[in-house]
FILUMLUM-511189 format. One record per residue (C-alpha): residue number from 1; x, y, z; residue in one letter. Coordinates in steps of 0.2 Angstrom, whole numbers. Last residue first. Example, Ala and Ser with C-alpha at 12.3 -4.5 7.8 and 13.67 -1.06 7.14 Angstrom:
2
2; 68; -5; 36; S
1; 62; -22; 39; A
//
This chain:
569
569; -1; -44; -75; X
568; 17; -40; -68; X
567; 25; -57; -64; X
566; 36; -55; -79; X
565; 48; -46; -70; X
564; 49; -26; -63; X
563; 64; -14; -68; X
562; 74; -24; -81; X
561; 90; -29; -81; X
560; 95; -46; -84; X
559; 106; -57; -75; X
558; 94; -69; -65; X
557; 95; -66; -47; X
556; 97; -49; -49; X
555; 84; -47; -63; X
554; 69; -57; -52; X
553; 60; -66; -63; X
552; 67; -83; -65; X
551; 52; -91; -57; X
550; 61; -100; -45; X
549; 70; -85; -38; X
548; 89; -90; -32; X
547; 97; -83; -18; X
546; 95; -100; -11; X
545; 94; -95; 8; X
544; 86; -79; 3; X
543; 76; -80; -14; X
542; 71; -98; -10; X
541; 64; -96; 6; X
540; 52; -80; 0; X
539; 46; -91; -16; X
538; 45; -106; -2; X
537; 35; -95; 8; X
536; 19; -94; -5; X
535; 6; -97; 6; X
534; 8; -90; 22; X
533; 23; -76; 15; X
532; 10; -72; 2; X
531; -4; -70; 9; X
530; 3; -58; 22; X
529; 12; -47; 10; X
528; -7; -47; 0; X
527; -17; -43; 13; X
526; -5; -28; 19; X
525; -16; -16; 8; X
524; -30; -18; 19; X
523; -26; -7; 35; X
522; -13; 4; 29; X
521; -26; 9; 14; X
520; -43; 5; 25; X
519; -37; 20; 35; X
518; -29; 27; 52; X
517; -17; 12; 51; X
516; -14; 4; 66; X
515; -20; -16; 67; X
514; -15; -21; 48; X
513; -1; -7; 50; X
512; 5; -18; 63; X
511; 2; -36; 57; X
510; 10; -29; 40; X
509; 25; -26; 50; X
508; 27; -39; 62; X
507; 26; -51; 47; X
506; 40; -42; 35; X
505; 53; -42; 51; X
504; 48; -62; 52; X
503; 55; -64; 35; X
502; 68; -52; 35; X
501; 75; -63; 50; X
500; 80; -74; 36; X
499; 91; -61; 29; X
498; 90; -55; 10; X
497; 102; -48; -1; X
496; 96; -57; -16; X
495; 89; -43; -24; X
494; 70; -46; -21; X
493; 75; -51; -4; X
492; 83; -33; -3; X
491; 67; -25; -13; X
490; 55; -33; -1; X
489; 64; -26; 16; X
488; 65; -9; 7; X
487; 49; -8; 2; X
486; 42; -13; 20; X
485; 53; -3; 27; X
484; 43; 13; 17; X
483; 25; 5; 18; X
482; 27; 4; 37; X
481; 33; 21; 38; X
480; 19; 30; 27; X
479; 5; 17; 36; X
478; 9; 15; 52; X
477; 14; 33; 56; X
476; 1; 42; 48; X
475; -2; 57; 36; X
474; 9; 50; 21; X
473; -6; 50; 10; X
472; -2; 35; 2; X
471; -1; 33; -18; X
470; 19; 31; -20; X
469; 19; 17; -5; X
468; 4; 9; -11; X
467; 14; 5; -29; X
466; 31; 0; -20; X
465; 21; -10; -9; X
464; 12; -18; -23; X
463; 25; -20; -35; X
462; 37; -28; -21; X
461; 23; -43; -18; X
460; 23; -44; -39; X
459; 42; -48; -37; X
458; 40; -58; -19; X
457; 26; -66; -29; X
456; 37; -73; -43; X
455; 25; -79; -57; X
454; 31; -87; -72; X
453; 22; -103; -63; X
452; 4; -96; -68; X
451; -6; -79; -61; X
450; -22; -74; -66; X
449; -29; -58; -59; X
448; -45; -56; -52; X
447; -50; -39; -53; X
446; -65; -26; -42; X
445; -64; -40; -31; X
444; -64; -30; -13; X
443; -73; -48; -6; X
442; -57; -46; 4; X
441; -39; -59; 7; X
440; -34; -70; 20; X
439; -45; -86; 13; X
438; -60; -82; 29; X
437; -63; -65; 22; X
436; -65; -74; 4; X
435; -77; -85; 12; X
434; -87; -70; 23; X
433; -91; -58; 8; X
432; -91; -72; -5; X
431; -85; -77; -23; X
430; -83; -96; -17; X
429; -67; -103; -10; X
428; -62; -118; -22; X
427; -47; -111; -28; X
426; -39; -115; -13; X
425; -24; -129; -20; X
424; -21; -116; -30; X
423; -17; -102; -20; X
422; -26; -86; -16; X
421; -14; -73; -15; X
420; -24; -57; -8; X
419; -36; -41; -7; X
418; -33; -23; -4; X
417; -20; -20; -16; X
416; -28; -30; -30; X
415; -44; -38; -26; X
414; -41; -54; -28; X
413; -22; -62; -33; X
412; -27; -79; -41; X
411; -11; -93; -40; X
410; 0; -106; -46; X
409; -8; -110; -62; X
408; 0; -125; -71; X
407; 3; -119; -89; X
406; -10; -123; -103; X
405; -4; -108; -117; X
404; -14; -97; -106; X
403; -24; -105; -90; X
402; -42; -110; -91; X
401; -56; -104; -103; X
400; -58; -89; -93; X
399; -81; -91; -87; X
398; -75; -112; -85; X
397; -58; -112; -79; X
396; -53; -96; -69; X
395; -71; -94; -62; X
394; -76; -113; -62; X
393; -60; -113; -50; X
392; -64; -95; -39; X
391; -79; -105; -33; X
390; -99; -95; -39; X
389; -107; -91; -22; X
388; -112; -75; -26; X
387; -115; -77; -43; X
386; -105; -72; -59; X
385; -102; -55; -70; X
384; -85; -52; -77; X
383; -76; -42; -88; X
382; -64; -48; -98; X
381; -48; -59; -101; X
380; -54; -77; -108; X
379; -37; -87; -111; X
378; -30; -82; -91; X
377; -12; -76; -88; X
376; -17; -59; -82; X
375; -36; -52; -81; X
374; -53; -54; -75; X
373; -60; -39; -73; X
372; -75; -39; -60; X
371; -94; -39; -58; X
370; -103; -48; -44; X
369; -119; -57; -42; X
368; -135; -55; -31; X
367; -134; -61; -12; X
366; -119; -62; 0; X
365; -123; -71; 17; X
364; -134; -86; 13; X
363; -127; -86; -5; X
362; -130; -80; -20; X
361; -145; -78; -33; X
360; -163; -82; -23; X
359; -161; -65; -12; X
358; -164; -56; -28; X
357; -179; -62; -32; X
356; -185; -62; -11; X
355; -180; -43; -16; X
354; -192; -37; -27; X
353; -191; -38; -45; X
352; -192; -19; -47; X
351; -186; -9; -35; X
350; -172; -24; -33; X
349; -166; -22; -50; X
348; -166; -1; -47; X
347; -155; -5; -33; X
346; -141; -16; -42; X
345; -133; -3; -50; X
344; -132; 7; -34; X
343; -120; -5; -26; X
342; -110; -7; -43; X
341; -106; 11; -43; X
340; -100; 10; -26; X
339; -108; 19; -11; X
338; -107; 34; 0; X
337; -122; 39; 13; X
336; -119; 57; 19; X
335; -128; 64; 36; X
334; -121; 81; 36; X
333; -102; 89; 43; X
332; -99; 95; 24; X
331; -100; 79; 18; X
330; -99; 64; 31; X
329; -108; 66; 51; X
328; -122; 52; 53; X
327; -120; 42; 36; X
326; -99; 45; 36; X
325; -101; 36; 54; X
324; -93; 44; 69; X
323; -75; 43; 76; X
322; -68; 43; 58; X
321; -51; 48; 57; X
320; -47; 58; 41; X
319; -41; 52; 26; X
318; -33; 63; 12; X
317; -39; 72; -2; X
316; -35; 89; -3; X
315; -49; 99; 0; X
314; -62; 107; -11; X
313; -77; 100; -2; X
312; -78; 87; -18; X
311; -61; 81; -11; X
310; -64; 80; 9; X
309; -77; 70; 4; X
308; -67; 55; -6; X
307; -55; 57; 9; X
306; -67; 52; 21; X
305; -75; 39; 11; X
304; -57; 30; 4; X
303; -55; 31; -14; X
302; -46; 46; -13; X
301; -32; 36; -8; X
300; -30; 28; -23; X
299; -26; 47; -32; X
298; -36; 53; -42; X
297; -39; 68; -43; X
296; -58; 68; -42; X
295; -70; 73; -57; X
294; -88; 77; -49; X
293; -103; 74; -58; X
292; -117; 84; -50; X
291; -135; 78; -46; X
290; -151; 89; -39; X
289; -166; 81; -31; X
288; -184; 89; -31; X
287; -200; 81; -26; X
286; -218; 88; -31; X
285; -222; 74; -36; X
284; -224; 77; -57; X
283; -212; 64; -63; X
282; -199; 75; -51; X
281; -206; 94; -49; X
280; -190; 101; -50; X
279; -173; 94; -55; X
278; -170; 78; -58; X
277; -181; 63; -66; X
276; -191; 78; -80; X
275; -183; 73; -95; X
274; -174; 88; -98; X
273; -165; 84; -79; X
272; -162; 66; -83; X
271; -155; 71; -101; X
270; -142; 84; -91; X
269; -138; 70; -80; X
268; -133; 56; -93; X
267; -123; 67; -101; X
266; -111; 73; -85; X
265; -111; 54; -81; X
264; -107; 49; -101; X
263; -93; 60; -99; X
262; -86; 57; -83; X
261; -84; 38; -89; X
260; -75; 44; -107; X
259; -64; 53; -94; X
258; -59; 39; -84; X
257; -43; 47; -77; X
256; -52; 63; -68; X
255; -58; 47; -56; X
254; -77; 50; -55; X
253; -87; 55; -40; X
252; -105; 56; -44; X
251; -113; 69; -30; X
250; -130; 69; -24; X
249; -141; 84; -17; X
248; -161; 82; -9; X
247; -159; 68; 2; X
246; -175; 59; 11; X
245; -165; 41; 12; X
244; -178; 34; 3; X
243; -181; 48; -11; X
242; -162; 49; -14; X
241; -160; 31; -13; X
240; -170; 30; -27; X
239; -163; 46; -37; X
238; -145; 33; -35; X
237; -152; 18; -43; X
236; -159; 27; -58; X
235; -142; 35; -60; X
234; -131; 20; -58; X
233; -144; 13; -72; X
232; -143; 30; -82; X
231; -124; 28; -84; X
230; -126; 11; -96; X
229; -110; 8; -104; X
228; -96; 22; -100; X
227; -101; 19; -80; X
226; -101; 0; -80; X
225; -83; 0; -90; X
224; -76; 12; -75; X
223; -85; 2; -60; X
222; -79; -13; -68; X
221; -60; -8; -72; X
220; -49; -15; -62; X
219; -31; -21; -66; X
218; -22; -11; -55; X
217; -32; -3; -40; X
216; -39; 14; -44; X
215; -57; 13; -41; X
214; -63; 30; -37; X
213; -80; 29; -44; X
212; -90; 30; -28; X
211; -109; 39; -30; X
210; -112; 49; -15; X
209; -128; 54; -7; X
208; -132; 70; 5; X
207; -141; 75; 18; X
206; -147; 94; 22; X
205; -149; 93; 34; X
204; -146; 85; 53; X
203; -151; 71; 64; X
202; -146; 55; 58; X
201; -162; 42; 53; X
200; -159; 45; 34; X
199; -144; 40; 36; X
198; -145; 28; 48; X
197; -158; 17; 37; X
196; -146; 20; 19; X
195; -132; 12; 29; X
194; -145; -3; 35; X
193; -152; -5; 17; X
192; -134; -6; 10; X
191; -127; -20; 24; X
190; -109; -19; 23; X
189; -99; -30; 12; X
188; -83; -18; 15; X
187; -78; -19; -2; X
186; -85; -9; -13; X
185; -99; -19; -19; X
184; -110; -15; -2; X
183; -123; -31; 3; X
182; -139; -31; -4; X
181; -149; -40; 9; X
180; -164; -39; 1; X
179; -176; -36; 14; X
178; -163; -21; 17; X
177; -167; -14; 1; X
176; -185; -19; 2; X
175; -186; -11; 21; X
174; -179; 5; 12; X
173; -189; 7; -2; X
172; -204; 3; 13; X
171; -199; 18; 23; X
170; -199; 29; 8; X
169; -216; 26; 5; X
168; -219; 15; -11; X
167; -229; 15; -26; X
166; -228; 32; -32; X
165; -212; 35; -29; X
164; -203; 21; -29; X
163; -213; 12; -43; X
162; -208; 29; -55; X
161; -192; 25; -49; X
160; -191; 5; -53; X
159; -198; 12; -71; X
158; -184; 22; -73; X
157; -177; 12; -88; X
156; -188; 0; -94; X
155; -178; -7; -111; X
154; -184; 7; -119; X
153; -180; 20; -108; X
152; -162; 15; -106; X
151; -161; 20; -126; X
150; -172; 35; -126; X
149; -157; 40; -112; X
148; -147; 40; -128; X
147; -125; 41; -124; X
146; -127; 25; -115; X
145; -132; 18; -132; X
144; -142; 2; -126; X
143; -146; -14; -129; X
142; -128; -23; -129; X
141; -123; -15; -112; X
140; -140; -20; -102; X
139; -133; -38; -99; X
138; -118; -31; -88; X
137; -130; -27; -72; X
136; -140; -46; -73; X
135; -123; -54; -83; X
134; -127; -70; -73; X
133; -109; -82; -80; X
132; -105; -99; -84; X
131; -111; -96; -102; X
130; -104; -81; -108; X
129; -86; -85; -106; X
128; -91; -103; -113; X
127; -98; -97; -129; X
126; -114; -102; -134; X
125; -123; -87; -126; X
124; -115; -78; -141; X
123; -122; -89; -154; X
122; -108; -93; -168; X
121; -98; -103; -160; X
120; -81; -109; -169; X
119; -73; -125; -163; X
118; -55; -128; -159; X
117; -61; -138; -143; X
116; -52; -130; -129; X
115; -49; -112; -134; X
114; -66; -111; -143; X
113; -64; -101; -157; X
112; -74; -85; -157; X
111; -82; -79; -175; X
110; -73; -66; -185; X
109; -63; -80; -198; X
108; -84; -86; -203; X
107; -91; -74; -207; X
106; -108; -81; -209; X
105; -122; -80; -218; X
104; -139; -73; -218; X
103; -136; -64; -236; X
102; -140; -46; -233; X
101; -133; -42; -215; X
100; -121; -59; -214; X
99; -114; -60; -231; X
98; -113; -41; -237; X
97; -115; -32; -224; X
96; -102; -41; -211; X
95; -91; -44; -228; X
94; -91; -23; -232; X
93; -86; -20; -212; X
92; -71; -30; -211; X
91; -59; -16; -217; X
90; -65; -7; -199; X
89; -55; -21; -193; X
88; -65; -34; -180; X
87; -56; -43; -169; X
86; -72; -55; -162; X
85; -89; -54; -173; X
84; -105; -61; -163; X
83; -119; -68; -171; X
82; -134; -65; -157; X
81; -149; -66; -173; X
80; -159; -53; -166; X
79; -144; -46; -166; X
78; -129; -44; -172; X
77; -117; -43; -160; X
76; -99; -32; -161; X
75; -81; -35; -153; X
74; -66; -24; -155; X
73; -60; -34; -146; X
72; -54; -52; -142; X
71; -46; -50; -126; X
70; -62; -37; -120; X
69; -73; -49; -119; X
68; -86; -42; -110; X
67; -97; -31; -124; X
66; -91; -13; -114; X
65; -99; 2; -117; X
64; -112; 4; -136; X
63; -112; 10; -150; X
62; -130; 5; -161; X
61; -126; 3; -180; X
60; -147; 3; -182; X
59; -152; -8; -199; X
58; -168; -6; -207; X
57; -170; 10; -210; X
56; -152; 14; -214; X
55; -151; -1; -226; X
54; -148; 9; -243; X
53; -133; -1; -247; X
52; -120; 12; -246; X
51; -130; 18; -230; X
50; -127; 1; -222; X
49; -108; 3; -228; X
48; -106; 20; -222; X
47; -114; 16; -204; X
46; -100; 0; -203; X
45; -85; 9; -206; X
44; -90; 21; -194; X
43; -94; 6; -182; X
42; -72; -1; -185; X
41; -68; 17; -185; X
40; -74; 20; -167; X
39; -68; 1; -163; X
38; -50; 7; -167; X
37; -39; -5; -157; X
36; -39; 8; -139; X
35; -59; 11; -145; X
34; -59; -5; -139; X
33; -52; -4; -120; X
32; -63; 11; -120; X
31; -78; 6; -121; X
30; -83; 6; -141; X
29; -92; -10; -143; X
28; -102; -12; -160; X
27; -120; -18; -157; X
26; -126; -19; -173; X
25; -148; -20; -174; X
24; -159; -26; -184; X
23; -174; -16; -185; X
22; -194; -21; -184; X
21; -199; -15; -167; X
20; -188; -2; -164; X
19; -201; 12; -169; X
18; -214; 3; -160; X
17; -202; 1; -143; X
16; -201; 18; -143; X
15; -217; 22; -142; X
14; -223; 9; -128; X
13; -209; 18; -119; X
12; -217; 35; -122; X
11; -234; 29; -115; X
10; -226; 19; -102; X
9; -217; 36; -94; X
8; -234; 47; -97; X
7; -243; 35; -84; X
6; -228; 36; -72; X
5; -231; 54; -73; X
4; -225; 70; -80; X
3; -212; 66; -91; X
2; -204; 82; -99; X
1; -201; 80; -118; X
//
């Protein structure tokens, strides 16, 4: 079926939603932190049971991305009833029928313990991890299969484009967005609505759109787990900015290690074009826009906009100075506006509730919420959704259930290489653009990893720079030589042949490539040296004048060989 109209769009929704109406539904995860545990065999086992008992029209085994707590996976809900099942073997699938599908009872073993009070819940907006959050981009996941646009259709899916563009002039898509002040996901925090505005102002055609999932900092996996569950949405958002910005070719750039993410793109945009939102003649407006999925190398540099382009031109991937704008001269010389995934996820929710709604979730400079992993020592490990606004603290203790096995925590590292060591004593600074900024690290976030006193930073300090030196492009000074001295300084104190000039040496350094760099990779990635020699300088301290590490990580100073300590999350 080709939709013709915005008309014909309700009409099939309406239709959809009739078949549903009556059906219980099994959301079975299978992202791909559980399909790593079995959670394909776990919802196979499932289907042959509700076929075993006759219950195929009555019961729809539904697989979907990411559920959110991935600690406990493989993870299913029941719903209409919301009875989440934690650690589920695909041997567990007779008992779920049985007694919960047929009988209205519970399993009782699969439900979530509470990690304070020992209790079981049984209601999945009763657990804490659920609770404290605003899961507006992540609460889609459970609905839908992201491999079924009938799916995304059904829970209003490409309703904010058919407002868009018939409703709305391109103009006025773009004063909403802005209205809005959505603010980039990436990183950066710059203003969307303004980028997408300059774009579509710069001389010269065609123009072109990008959506960014590069993301290769350790221990993040939003824009990967929001890709492989509900592709359509980053879609939808990007065919809007498409018509605002007046561009006729977009481009999905997917890390070539996120295959399952590629997949679900690549899927997602053939049942666009059969269903009449790309290609020719969009919903009857006599619009056209053309999508391709394009699998990058990989590499973290890649991430960066210039280097991101250079790839999909078919050119190695490195940065390149940028003395104008990517939205006035970016792709192939063109006006180009780049965003994240989680940026155009948000547009389609704007489209539709307006943006004095979504200026009433956040804060006075960073509106809407914000996705993450939360990872390392922490009870709840999973992905994320809060407001802006929401303290680092209620973060860590109320959405993660608090420190494992109840050790004092000594500090957050936000934002992996890019970001920063936010100490205890600090956890109060709120999940925003300008706070975080303010706290030596960057609203980058796409993780925030737990760290409690088994933690040497010099160690996990050493693993970043060792890390960035490995994925930098080597094309300038500051950043390839900087990176190399700044290894070997770290390694030395790691080692126990540290100087107390090493200290001061490892300042003027960072500041340098902090100020020099040609790209966001030399500039940002010293965040986390410098937050940790102001915050943590005793761990420095202690490793040089001691030649001890208080943490009893590092192997030199504590007998053992291994190649990185426990500080690794």
């Amino acid at each position: 079926m080709k939709v013709m109209s915005p008309e014909e769009l309700e009409k099939f929704r309406r239709g959809l939603l009739a078949r549903r109406k009556h059906k219980r539904v099994i959301a079975v995860c299978v992202g791909t932190g559980c399909v790593a545990l079995r959670a394909q065999k776990v919802a196979e086992a499932i289907k042959d049971d509700v076929k075993k008992h006759g219950l195929e029209g009555r019961i729809e085994v539904r697989k979907t991305g990411c559920l959110g707590l991935c600690e406990l996976g493989p993870m299913l809900i029941i719903y209409p009833d919301e009875i989440p099942y934690f650690r589920v073997k695909p041997e567990d699938a007779s008992e779920i029928i049985s007694k919960t599908i047929m009988k209205r009872k519970l399993v009782e073993r699969l439900l979530y313990k509470d990690t304070i009070t020992g209790e079981t819940v049984s209601k999945i907006k009763e657990i804490p991890f659920y609770k404290y959050q605003l899961r507006l981009l992540l609460e889609n996941n459970a609905k839908i299969d992201p491999r079924k646009i009938e799916d995304y259709i059904a829970i209003g899916g490409y309703s904010a484009l058919a407002k868009a563009m018939f409703e709305l002039t391109p103009e006025q898509v773009i004063e909403e967005v802005k209205e809005s002040n959505l603010r980039g996901r990436g990183g950066g925090g710059f203003p969307t609505g303004r980028k997408w505005e300059t774009c579509r102002n710069a001389l010269g055609k065609p123009k072109y759109a990008i959506v960014n999932c590069s993301e290769g900092d350790p221990a993040a996996f939003k824009d990967r787990a929001l890709m492989e569950a509900n592709p359509h949405a980053i879609l939808e958002g990007l065919i809007i900015g498409m018509y605002a910005m007046e561009v006729s070719n977009g481009f999905v750039y997917v890390r070539n290690e996120y295959p399952l993410a590629a997949e679900h793109m690549e899927l997602a945009v053939k049942q666009a074009e059969k269903m009449g939102f790309l290609g020719e003649d969009i919903m009857g407006s006599g619009l056209s826009f053309r999508v391709e999925v394009h699998r990058g190398a990989g590499m973290f540099v890649s991430g960066e906009s210039t280097a991101l382009m250079s790839g999909i031109e078919g050119k190695t991937g490195e940065p390149r100075p940028k003395y104008i704008h990517t939205a006035v001269r970016g792709l192939y010389e063109k006006p180009t506006d780049l965003n994240n995934v989680e940026t155009w996820m948000n547009i389609p929710l704007i489209i539709s509730n307006g943006a004095g709604w979504f200026k009433s979730i956040g804060t006075e400079g960073s509106k809407g919420t914000k996705v993450f992993s939360l990872v390392g020592k922490v009870n709840n490990v999973g992905l994320v959704e809060v407001p802006m606004g929401t303290t680092l603290r209620d973060v860590v203790y109320n959405v993660g259930g608090g420190v494992q096995n109840d050790e004092r925590l000594k500090a957050v590292q936000v934002g992996g290489p890019g970001g920063g060591f936010v100490p205890e004593e600090m956890l109060n600074v709120p999940v925003d653009f300008d706070e975080m900024v303010k706290a030596g690290t960057s609203m980058v976030l796409g993780s925030v990893v737990v760290l409690d006193e088994d933690t040497c930073i010099v160690d996990l300090t050493r693993y970043f720079a060792d890390f960035l030196s490995e994925e930098s492009c080597g094309k300038c000074i500051p950043c390839r030589e900087g990176l190399r001295v700044l290894l070997k300084v770290l390694n030395d104190v790691y080692e126990g042949k540290g100087k107390e000039e090493d200290i001061e040496m490892i300042d003027d350094i960072a500041e340098i490539m902090k100020e020099a760099s040609l790209c966001a990779l030399g500039s940002t990635v010293v965040n986390p040296v410098l937050t940790s020699l102001k915050y943590f300088r005793d761990d420095y301290e202690a490793h040089i004048k001691l030649k001890r590490c208080p943490a009893k990580v590092c192997k030199k100073l504590r007998g053992e060989n291994q190649k990185w300590g426990r500080s690794l999350p």
